[in-house]
C-alpha positions as CSV (number, residue, x, y, z in Angstrom):
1,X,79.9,-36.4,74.7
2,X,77.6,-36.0,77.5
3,X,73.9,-37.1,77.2
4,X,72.4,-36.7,80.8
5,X,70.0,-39.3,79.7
6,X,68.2,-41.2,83.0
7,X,65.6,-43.5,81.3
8,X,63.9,-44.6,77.9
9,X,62.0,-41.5,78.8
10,X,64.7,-39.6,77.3
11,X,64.8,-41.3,74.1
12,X,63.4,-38.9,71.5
13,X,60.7,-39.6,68.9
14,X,60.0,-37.3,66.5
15,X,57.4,-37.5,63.7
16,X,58.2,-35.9,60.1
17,X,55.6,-34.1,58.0
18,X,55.8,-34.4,54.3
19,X,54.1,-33.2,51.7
20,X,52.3,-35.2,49.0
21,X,50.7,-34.9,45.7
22,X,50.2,-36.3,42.6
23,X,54.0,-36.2,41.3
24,X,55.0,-38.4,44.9
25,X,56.0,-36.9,48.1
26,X,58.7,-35.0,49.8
27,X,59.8,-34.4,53.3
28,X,63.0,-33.0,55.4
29,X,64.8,-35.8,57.5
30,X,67.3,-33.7,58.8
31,X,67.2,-30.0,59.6
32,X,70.2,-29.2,62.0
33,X,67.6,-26.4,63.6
34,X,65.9,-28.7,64.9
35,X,68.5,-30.7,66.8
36,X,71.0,-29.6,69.7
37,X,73.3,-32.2,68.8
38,X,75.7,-31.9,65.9
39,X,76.2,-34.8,63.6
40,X,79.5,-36.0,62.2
41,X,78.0,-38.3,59.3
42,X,75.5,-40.7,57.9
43,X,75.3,-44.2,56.7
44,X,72.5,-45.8,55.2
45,X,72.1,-50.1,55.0
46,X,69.8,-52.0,52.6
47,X,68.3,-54.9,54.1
48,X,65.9,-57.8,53.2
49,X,63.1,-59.1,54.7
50,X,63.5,-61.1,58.2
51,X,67.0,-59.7,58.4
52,X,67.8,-58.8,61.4
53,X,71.2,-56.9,62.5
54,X,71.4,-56.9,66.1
55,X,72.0,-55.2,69.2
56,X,74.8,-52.9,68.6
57,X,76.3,-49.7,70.6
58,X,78.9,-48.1,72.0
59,X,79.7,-45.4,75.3
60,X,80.0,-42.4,73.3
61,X,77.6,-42.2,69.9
62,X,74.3,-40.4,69.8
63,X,72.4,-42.3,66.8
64,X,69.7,-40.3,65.1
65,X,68.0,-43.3,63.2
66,X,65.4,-43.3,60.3
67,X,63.3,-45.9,58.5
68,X,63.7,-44.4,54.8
69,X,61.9,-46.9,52.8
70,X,60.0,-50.1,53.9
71,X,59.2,-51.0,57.7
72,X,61.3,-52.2,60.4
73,X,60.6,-53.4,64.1
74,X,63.2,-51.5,66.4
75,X,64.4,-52.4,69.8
76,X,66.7,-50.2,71.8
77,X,68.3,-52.2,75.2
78,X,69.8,-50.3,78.1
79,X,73.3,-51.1,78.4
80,X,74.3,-48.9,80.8
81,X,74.9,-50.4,84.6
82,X,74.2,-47.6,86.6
83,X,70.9,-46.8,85.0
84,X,67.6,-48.7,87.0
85,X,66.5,-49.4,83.2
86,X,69.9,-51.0,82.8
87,X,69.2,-54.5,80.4
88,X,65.4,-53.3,80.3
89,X,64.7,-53.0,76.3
90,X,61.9,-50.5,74.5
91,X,60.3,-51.5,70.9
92,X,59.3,-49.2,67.9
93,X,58.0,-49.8,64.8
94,X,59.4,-47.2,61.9
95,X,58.6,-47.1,58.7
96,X,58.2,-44.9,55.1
97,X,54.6,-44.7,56.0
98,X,55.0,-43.1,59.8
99,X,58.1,-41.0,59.0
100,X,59.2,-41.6,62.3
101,X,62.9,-41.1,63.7
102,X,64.6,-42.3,67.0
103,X,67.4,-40.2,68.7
104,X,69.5,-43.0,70.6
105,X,72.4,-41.6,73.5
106,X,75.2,-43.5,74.1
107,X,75.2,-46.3,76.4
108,X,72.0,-48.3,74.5
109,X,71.9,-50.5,72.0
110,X,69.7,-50.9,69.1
111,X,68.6,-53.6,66.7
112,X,65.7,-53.5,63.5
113,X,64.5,-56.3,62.4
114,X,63.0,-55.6,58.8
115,X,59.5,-56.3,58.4
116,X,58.9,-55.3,54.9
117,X,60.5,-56.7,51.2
118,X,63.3,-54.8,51.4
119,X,64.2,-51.6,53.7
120,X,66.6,-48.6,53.5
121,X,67.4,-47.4,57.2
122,X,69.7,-44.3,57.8
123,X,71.2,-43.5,60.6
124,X,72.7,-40.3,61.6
125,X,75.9,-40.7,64.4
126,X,77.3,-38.1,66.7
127,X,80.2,-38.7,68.8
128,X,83.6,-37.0,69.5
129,X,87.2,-37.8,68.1
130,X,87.0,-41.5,65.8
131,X,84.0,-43.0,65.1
132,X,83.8,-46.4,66.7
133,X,83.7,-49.0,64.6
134,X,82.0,-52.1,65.4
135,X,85.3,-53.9,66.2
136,X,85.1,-51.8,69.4
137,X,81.4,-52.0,69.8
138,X,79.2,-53.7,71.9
139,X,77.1,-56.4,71.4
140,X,74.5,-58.1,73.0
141,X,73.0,-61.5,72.0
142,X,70.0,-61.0,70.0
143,X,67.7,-63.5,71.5
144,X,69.1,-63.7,75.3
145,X,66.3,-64.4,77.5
146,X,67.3,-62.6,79.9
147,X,66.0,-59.1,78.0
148,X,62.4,-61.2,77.1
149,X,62.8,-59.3,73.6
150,X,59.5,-61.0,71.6
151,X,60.7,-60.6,67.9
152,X,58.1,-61.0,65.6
153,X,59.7,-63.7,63.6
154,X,61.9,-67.1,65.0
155,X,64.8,-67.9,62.6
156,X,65.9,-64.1,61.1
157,X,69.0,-64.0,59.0
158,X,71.5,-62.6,60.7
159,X,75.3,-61.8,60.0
160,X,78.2,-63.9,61.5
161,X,78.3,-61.5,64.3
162,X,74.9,-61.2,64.9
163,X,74.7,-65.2,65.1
């Protein structure tokens, strides 16, 4: 898959409009009419508070990512040498309050700390031929100092691979 992507200029934000009323609220996350891309599937991960899962990615998956319920701090890192934002990182906050969503290209990686109690984050991947799995993923150390990432917390929980 070929993204043409140059800079963290190119990653996409998009903001979702629901509707609300006394029964709750409703709103589309995906529409396919909306996106050039075509996805092949979805997962969806329940975290805690002060998890973090960290900086994961690969060369050929677009990531269409979506803070369902509770509040997580993103950050994407570019990972891809010939970019001039190569190892340069961006930060978002998304959440069930802003209804925000990230498209991700290939070549970065991203991490979400979760802010809130608990957190339900989906993320939509698009790639060609097998997914990769994270066995053939990338990943970069969480707290290296050489991307100057400030996470909001010191000591998050984090997964034997994230360690």
């Amino acid at each position: 898959m070929e993204t043409n992507i140059k800079s963290f200029d190119d990653i996409k934000e998009f903001a979702l409009t629901s509707f609300e009323d006394f029964r709750g609220e409703i709103y589309t996350v995906f529409d396919q009419k909306d996106h050039e891309i075509k996805f092949n599937h979805d997962k969806v991960a329940t975290r805690c508070k002060n998890s973090l899962v960290g900086i994961h990615g690969d060369f050929s998956t677009t990531k269409l990512i979506t803070c369902l319920w509770g509040k997580i701090f993103v950050v994407i890192v570019d990972n891809r040498k010939d970019s001039k934002d190569f190892e340069k990182h961006k930060t978002f906050i998304l959440s069930s309050e802003n209804k925000k969503q990230l498209l991700i290209p290939s070549g970065f990686g991203n991490s979400f700390l979760v802010l809130s109690d608990f957190c339900v984050y989906n993320y939509k991947l698009s790639y060609d031929g097998d997914y990769i799995d994270c066995n053939d993923q990338f990943t970069l150390k969480w707290n290296d100092p050489k991307y100057n990432i400030h996470w909001p917390i010191k000591n998050p929980i984090l997964s034997e691979r994230d360690s």
